[in-house]
Backbone atoms as SQL, in Angstrom:
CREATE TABLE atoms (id INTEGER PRIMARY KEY, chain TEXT, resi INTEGER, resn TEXT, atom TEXT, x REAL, y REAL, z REAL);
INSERT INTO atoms VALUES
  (1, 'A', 1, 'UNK', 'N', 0.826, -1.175, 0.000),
  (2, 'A', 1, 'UNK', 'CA', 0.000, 0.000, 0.000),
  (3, 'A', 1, 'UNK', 'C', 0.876, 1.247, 0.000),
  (4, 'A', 2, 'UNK', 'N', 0.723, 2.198, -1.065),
  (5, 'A', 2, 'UNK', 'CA', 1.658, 3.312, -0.716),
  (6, 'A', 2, 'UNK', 'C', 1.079, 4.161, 0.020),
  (7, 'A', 3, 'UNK', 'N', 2.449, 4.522, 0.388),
  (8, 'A', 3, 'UNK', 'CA', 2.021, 5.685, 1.656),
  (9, 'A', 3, 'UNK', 'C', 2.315, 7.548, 1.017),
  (10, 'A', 4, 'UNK', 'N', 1.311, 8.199, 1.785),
  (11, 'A', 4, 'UNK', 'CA', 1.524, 9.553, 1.134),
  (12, 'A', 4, 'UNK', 'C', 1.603, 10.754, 2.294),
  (13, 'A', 5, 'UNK', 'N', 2.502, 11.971, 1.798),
  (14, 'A', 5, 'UNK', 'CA', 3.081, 12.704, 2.728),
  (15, 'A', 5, 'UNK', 'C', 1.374, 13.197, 2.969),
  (16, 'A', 6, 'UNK', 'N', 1.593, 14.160, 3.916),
  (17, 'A', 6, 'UNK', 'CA', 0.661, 14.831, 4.735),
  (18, 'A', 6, 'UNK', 'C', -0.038, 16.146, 3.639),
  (19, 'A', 7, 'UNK', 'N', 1.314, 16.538, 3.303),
  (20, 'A', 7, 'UNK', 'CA', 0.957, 17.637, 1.848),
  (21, 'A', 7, 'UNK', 'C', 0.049, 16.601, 1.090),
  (22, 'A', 8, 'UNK', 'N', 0.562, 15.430, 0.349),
  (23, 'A', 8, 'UNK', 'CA', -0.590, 14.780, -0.385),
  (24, 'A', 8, 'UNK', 'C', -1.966, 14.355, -0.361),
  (25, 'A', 9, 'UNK', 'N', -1.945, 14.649, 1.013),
  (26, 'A', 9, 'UNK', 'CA', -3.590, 13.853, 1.520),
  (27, 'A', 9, 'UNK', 'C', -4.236, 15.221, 1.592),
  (28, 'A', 10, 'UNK', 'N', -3.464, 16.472, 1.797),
  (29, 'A', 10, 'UNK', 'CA', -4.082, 17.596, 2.001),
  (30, 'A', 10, 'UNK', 'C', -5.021, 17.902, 0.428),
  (31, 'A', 11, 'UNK', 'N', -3.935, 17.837, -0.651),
  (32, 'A', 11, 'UNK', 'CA', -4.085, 18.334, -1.921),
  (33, 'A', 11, 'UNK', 'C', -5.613, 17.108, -2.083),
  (34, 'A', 12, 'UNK', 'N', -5.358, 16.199, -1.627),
  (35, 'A', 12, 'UNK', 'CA', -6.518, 14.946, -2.106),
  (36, 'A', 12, 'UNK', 'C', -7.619, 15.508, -1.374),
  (37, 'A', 13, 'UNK', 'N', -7.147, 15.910, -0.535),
  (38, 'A', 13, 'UNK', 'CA', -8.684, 16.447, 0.411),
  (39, 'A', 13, 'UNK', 'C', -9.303, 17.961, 0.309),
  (40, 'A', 14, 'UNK', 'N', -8.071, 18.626, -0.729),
  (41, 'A', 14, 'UNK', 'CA', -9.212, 20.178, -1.096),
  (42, 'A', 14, 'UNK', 'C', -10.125, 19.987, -2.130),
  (43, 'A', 15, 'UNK', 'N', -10.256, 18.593, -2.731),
  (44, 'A', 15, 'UNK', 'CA', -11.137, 18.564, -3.805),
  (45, 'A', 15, 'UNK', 'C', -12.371, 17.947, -3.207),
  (46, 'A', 16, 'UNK', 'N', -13.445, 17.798, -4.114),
  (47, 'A', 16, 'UNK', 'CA', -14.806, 17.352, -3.773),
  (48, 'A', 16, 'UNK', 'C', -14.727, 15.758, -3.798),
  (49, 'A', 17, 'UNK', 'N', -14.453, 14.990, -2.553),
  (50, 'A', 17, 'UNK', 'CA', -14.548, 13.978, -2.874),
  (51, 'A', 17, 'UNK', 'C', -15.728, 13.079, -1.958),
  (52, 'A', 18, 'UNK', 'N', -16.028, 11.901, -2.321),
  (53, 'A', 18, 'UNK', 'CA', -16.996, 11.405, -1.767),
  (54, 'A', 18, 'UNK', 'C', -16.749, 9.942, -2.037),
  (55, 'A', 19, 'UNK', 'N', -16.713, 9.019, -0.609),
  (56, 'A', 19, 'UNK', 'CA', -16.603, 7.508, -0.924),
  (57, 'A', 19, 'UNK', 'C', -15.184, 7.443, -0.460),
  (58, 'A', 20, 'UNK', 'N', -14.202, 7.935, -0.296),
  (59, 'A', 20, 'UNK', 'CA', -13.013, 7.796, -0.158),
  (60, 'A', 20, 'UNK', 'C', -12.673, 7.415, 1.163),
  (61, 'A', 21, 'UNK', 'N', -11.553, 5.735, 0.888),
  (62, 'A', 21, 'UNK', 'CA', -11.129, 4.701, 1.932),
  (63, 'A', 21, 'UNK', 'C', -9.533, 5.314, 2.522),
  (64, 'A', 22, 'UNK', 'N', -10.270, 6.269, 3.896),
  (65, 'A', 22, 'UNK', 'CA', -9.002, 6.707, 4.451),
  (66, 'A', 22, 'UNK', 'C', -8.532, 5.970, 6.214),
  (67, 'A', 23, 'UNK', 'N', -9.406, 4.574, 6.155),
  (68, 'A', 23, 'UNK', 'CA', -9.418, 4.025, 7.367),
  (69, 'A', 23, 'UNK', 'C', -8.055, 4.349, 8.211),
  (70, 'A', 24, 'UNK', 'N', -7.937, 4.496, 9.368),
  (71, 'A', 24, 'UNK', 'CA', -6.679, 4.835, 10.101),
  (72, 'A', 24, 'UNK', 'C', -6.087, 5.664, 9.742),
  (73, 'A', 25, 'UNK', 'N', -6.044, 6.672, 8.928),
  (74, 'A', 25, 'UNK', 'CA', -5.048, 7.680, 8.581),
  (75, 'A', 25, 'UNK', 'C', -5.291, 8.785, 9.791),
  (76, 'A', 26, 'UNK', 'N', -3.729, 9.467, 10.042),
  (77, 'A', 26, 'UNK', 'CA', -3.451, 10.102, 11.027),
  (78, 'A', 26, 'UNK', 'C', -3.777, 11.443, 10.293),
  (79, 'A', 27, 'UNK', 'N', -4.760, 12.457, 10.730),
  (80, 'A', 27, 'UNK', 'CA', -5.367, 13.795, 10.509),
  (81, 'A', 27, 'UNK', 'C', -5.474, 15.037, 11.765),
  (82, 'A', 28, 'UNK', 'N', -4.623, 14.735, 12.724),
  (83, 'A', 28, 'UNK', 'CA', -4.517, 15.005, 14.004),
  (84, 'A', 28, 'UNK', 'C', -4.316, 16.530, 13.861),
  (85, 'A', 29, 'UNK', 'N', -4.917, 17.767, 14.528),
  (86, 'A', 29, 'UNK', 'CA', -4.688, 18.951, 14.038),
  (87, 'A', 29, 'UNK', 'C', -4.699, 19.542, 13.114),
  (88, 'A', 30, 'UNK', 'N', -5.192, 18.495, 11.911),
  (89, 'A', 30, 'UNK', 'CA', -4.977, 19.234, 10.390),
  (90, 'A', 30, 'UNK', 'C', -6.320, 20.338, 10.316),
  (91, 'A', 31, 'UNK', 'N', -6.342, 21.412, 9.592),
  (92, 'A', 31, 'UNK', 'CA', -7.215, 22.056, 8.901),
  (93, 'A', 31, 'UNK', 'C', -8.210, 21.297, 7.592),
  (94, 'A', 32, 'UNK', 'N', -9.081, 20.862, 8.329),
  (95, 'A', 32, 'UNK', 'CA', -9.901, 20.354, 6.936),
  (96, 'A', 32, 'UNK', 'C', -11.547, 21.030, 7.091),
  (97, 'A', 33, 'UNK', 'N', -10.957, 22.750, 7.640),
  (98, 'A', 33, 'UNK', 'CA', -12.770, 23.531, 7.168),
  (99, 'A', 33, 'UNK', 'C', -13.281, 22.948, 5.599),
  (100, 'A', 34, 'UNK', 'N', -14.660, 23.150, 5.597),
  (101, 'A', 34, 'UNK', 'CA', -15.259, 22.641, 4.410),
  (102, 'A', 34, 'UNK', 'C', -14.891, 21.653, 3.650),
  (103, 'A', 35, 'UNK', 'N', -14.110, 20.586, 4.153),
  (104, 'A', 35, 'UNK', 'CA', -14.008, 19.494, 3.558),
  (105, 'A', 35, 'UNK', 'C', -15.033, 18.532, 3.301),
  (106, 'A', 36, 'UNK', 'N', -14.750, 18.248, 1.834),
  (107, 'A', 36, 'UNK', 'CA', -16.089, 16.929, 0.938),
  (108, 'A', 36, 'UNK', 'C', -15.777, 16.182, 1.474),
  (109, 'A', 37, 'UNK', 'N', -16.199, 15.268, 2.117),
  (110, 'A', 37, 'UNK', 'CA', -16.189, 13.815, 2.858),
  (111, 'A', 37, 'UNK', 'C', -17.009, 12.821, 2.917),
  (112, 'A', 38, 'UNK', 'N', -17.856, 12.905, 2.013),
  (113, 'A', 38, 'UNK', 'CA', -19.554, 12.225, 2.413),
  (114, 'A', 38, 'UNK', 'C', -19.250, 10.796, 1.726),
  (115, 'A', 39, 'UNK', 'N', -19.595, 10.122, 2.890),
  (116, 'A', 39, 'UNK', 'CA', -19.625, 8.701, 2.143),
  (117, 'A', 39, 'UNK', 'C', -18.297, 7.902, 2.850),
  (118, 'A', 40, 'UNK', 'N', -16.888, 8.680, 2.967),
  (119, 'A', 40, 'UNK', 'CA', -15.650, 8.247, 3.245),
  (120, 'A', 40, 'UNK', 'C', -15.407, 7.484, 4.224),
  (121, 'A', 41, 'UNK', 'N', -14.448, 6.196, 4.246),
  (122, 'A', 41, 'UNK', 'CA', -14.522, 5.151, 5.333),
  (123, 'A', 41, 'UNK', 'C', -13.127, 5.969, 6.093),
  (124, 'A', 42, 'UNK', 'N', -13.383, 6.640, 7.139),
  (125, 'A', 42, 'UNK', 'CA', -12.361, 7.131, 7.859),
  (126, 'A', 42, 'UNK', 'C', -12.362, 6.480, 9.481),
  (127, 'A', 43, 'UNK', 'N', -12.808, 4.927, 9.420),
  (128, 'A', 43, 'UNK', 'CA', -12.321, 3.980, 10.650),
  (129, 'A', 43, 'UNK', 'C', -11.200, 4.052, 11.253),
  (130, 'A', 44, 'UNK', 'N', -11.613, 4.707, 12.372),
  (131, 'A', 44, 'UNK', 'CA', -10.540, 4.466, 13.361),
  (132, 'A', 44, 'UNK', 'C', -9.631, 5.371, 13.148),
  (133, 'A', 45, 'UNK', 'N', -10.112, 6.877, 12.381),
  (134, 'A', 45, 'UNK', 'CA', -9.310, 7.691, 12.176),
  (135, 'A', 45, 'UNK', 'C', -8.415, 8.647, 13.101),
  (136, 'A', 46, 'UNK', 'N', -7.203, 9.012, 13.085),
  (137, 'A', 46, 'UNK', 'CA', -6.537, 9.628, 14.109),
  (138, 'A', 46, 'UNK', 'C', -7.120, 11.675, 13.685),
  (139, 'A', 47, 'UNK', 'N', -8.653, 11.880, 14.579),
  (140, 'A', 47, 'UNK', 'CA', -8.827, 13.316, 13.949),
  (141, 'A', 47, 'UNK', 'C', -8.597, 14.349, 15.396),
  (142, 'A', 48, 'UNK', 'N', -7.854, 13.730, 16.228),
  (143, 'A', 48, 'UNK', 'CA', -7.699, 14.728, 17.219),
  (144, 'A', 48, 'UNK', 'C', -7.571, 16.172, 16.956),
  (145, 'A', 49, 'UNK', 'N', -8.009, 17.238, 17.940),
  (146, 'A', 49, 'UNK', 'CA', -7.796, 18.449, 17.472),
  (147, 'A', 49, 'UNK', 'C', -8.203, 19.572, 16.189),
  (148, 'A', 50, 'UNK', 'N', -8.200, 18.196, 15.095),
  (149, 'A', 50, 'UNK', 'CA', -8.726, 18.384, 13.480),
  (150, 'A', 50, 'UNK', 'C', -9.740, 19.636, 13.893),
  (151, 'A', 51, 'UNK', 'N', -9.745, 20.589, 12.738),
  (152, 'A', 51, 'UNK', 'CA', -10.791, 21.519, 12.028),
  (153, 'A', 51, 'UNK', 'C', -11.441, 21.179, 11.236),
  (154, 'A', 52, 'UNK', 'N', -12.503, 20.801, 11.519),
  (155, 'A', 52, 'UNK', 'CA', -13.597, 19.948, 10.616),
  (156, 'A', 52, 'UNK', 'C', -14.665, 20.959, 11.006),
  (157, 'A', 53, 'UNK', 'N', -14.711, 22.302, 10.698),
  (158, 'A', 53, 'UNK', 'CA', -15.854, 23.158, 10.653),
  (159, 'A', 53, 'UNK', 'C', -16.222, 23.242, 9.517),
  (160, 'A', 54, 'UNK', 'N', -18.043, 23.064, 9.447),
  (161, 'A', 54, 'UNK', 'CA', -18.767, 22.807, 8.427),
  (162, 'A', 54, 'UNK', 'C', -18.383, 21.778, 7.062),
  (163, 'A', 55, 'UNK', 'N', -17.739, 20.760, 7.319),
  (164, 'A', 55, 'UNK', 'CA', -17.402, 19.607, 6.986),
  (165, 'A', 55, 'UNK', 'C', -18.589, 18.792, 6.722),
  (166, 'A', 56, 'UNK', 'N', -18.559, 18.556, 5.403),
  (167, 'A', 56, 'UNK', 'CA', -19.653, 17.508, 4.598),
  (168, 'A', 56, 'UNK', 'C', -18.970, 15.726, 5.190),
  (169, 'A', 57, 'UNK', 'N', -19.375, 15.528, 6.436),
  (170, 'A', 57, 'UNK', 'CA', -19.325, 13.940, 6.309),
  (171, 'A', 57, 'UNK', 'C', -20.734, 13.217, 6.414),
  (172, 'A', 58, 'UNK', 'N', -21.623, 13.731, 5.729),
  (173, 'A', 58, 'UNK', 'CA', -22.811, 12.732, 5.870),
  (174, 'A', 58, 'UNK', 'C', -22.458, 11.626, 4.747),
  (175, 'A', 59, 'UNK', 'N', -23.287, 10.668, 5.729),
  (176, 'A', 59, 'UNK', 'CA', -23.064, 9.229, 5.493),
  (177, 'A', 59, 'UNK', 'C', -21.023, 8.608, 5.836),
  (178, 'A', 60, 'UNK', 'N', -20.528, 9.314, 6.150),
  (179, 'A', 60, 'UNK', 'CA', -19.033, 8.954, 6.320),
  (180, 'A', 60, 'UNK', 'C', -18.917, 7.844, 7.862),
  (181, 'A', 61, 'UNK', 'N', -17.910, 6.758, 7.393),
  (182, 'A', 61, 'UNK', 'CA', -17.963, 5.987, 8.734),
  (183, 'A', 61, 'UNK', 'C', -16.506, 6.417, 9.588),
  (184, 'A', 62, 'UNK', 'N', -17.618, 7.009, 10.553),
  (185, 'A', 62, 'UNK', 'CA', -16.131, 7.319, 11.930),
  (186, 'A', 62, 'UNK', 'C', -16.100, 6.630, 13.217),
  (187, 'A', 63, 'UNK', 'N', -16.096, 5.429, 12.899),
  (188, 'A', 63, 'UNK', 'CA', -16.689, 4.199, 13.836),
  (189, 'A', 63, 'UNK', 'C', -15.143, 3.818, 14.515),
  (190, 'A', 64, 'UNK', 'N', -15.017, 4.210, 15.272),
  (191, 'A', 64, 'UNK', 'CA', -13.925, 4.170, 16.481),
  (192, 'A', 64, 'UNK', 'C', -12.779, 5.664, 16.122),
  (193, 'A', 65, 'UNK', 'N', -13.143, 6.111, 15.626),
  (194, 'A', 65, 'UNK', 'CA', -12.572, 7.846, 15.326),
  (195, 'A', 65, 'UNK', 'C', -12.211, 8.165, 16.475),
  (196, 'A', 66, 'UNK', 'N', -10.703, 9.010, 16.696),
  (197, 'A', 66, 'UNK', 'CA', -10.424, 10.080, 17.516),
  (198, 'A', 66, 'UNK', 'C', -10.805, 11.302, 17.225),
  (199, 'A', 67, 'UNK', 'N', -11.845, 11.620, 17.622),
  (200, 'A', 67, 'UNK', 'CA', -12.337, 13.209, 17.142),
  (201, 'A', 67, 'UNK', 'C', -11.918, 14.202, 18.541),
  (202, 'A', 68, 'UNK', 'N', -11.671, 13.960, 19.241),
  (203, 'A', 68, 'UNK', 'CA', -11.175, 14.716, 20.793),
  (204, 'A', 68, 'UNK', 'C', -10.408, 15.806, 20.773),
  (205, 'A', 69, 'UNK', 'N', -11.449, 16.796, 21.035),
  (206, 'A', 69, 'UNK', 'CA', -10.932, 17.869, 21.059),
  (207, 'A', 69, 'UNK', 'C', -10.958, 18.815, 19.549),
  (208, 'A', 70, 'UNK', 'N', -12.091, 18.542, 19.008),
  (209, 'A', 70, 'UNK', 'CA', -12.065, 18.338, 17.543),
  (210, 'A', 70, 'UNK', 'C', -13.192, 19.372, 17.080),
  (211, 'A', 71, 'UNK', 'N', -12.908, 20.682, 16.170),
  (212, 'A', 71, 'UNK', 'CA', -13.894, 20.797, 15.703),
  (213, 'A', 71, 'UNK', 'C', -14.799, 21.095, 15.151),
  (214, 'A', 72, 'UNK', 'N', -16.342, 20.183, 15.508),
  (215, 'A', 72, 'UNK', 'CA', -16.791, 19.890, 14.124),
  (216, 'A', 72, 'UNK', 'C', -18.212, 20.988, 14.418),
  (217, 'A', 73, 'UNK', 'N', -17.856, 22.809, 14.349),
  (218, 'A', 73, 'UNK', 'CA', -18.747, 23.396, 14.071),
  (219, 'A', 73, 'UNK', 'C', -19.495, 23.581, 12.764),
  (220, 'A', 74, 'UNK', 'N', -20.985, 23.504, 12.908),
  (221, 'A', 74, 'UNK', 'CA', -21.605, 23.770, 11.768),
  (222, 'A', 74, 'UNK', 'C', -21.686, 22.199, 10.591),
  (223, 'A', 75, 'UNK', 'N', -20.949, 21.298, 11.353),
  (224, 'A', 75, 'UNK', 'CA', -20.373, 20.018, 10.453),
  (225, 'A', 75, 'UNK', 'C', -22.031, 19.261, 9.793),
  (226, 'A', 76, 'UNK', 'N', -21.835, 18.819, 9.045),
  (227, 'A', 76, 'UNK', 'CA', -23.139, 17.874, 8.309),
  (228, 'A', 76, 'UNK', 'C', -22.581, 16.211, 8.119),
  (229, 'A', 77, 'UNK', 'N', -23.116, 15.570, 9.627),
  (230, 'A', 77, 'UNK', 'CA', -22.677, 14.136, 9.977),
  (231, 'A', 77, 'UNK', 'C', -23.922, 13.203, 9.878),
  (232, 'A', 78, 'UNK', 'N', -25.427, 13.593, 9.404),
  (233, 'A', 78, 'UNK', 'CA', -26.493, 13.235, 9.029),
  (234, 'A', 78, 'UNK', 'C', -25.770, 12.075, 8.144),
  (235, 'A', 79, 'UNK', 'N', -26.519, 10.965, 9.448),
  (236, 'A', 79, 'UNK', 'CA', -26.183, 9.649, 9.135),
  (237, 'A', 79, 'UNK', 'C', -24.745, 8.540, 9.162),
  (238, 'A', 80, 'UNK', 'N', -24.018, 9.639, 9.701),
  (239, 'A', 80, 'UNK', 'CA', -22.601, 9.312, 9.875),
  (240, 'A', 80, 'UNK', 'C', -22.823, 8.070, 10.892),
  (241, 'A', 81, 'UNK', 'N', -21.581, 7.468, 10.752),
  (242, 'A', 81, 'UNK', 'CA', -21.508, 6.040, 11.744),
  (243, 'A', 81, 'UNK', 'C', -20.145, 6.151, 12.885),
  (244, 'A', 82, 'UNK', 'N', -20.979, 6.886, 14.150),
  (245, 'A', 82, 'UNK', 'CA', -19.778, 7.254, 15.139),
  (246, 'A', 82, 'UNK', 'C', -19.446, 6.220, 15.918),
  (247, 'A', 83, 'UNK', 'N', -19.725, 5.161, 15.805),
  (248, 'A', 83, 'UNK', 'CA', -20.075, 4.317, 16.532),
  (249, 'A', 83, 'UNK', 'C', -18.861, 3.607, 17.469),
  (250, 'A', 84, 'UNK', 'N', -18.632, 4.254, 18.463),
  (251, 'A', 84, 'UNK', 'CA', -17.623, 3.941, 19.681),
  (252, 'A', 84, 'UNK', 'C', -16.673, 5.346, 19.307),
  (253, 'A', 85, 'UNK', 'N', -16.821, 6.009, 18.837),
  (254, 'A', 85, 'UNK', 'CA', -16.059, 7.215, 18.233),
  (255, 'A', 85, 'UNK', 'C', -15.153, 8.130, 19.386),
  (256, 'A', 86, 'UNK', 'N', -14.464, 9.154, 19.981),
  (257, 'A', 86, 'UNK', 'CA', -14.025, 9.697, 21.185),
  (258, 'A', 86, 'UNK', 'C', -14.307, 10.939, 20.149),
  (259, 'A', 87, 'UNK', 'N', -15.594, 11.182, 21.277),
  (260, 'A', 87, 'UNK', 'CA', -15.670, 13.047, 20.768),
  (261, 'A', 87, 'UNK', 'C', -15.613, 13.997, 21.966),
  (262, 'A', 88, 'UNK', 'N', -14.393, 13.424, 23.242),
  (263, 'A', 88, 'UNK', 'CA', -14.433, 14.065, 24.277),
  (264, 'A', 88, 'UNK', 'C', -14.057, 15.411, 24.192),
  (265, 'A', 89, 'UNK', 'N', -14.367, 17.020, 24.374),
  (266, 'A', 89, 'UNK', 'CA', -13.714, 17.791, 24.474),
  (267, 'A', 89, 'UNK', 'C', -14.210, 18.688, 22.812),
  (268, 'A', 90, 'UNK', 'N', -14.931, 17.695, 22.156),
  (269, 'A', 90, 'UNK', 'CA', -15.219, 18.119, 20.963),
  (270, 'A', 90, 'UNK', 'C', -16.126, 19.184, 20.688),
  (271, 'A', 91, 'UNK', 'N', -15.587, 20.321, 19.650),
  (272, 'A', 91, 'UNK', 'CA', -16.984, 21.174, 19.314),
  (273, 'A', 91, 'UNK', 'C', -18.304, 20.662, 18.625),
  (274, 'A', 92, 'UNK', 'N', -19.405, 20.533, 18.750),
  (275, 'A', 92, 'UNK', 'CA', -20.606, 20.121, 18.051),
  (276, 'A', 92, 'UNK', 'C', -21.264, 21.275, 17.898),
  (277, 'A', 93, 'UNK', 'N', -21.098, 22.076, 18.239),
  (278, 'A', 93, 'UNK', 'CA', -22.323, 23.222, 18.079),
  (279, 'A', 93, 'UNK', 'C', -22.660, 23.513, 16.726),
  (280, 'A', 94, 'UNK', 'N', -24.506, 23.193, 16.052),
  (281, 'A', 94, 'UNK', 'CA', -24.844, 23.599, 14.952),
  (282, 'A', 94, 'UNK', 'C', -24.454, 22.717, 14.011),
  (283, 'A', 95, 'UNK', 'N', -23.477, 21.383, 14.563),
  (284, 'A', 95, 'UNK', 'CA', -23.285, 20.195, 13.773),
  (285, 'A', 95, 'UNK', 'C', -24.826, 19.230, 13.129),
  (286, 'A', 96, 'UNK', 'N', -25.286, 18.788, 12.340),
  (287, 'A', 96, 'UNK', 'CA', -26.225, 18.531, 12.309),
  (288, 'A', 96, 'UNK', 'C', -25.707, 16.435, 11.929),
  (289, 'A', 97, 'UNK', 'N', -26.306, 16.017, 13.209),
  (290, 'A', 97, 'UNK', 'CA', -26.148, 14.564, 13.766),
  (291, 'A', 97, 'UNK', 'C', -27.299, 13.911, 13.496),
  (292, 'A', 98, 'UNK', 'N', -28.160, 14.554, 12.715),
  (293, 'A', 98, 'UNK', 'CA', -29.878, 13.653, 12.392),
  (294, 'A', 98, 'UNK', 'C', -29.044, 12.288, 11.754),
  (295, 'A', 99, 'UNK', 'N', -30.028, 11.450, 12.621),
  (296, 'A', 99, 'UNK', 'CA', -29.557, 9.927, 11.997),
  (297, 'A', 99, 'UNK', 'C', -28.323, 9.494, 11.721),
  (298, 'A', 100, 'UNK', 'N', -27.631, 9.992, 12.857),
  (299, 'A', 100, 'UNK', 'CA', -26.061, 9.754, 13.064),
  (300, 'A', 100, 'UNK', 'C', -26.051, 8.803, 14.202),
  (301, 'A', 101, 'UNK', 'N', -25.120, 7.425, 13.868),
  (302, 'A', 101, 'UNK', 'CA', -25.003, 6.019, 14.994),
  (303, 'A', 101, 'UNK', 'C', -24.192, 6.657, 15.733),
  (304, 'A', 102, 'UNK', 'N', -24.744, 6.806, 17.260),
  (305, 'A', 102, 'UNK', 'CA', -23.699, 7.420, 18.146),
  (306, 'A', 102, 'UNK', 'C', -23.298, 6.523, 19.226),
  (307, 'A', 103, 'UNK', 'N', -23.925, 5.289, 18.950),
  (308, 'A', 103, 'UNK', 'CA', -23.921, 4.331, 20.251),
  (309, 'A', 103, 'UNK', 'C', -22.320, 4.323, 20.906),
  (310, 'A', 104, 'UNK', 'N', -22.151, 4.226, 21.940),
  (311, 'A', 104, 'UNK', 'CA', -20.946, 3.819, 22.551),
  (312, 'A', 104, 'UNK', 'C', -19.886, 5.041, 22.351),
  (313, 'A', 105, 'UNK', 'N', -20.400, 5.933, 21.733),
  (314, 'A', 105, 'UNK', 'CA', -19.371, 7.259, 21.395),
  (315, 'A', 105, 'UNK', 'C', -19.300, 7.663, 23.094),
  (316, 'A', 106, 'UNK', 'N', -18.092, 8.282, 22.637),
  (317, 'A', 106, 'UNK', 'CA', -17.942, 9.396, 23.938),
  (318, 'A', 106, 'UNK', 'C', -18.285, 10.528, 23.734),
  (319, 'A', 107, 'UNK', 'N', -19.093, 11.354, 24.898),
  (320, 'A', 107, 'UNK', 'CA', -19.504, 12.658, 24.073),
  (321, 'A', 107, 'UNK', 'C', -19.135, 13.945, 24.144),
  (322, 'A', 108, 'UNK', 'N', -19.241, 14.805, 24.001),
  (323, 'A', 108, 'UNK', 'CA', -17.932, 15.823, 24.092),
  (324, 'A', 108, 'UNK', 'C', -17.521, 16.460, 25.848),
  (325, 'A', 109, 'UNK', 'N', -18.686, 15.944, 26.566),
  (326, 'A', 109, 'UNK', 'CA', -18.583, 16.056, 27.962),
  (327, 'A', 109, 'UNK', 'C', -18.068, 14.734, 28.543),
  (328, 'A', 110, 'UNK', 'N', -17.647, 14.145, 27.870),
  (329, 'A', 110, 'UNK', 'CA', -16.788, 12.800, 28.645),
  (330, 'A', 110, 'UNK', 'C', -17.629, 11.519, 29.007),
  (331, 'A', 111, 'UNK', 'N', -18.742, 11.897, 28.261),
  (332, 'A', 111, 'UNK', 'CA', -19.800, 11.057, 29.029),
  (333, 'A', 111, 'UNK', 'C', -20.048, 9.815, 28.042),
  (334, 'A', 112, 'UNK', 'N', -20.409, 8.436, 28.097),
  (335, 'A', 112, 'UNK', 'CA', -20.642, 7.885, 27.229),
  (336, 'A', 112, 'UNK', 'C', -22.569, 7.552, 26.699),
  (337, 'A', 113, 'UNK', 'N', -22.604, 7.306, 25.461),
  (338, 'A', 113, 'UNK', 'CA', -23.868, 7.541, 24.398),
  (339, 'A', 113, 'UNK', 'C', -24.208, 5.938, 24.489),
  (340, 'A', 114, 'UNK', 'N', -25.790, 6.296, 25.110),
  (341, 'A', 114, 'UNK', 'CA', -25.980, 4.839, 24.967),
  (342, 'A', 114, 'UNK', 'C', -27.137, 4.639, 23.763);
């Protein structure tokens, strides 16, 4: 599997993309305002800290995601799959979570989603 610098995933991620298999990739602090994401398998992604304001991830799976400390103002996660996700510390405000799997997530107050 090749591997790509941090610049490369950036350039891959200012475009409109949708469906894209970024399971485990480390995104920790990056700037990704208004990023296309809808659909994208980002399992178990490292998004600590990340800027994911107003971020298109509906339908995207963030099913054991580090989102902590993360955030996702204004974000569109309608239908997203958080499922065991760490959104301790995380911004949500104005995020829209309709029909988003939150079971077992942590929630941005430390608390866990049953």
């Amino acid at each position: 599997m090749a591997e790509f610098t941090r610049f490369e995933i950036f350039m891959l991620l200012s475009q409109k993309n949708s469906n894209l298999w970024l399971s485990g990739i480390d995104l920790s602090g990056a700037n990704l305002r208004y990023v296309y994401l809808s659909g994208a398998d980002l399992l178990g992604a490292d998004l600590r800290g990340a800027d994911l304001g107003y971020a298109r991830l509906d339908g995207a799976n963030l099913n054991g995601a580090n989102l902590s400390g993360a955030n996702l103002n204004g974000a569109n996660l309608n239908g997203a799959n958080l499922f065991g996700a760490n959104l301790n510390g995380a911004n949500l405000h104005d995020a829209n979570v309709d029909g988003a799997n939150l079971f077992g997530a942590i929630m941005p107050d430390g608390t866990k989603h049953k």
